[in-house]
C-alpha angles and dihedrals in degrees: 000000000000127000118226125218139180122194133193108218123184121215108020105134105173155002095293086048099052084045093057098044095047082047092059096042096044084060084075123110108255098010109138106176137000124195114185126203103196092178088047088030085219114137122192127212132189118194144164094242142008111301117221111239091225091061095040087050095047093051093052093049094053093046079062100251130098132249115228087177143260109324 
């Protein structure tokens, strides 16, 4: 069974964005599949399990972007 969760992510801006972003997001543990929407700044995220807001928001700051929140 397979989690799904949209997030709302502030300043990607293009294809390398929403990459680097899905990269950061798909390092965490049970995370299955990302798909990132830089025009719409959604970012989808499929897991195993639910996902804890503090880790989603940390990956997506380090991957240089800011978390608004699930969407």
């Amino acid at each position: 069974m397979s989690i799904t969760t949209v997030l709302s992510v502030d300043g990607m801006s293009c294809g390398h964005c929403e990459r680097t972003v899905s990269a950061g997001l798909s390092a965490l543990p049970g995370v299955t599949e990302v798909t990132a929407d830089a025009p719409t700044g959604r970012v989808t995220v499929a897991s195993a399990q639910p996902l804890d807001e503090a880790l989603l928001r940390s990956a997506v700051g380090e991957a240089g972007f800011t978390f608004v929140g699930r969407s």
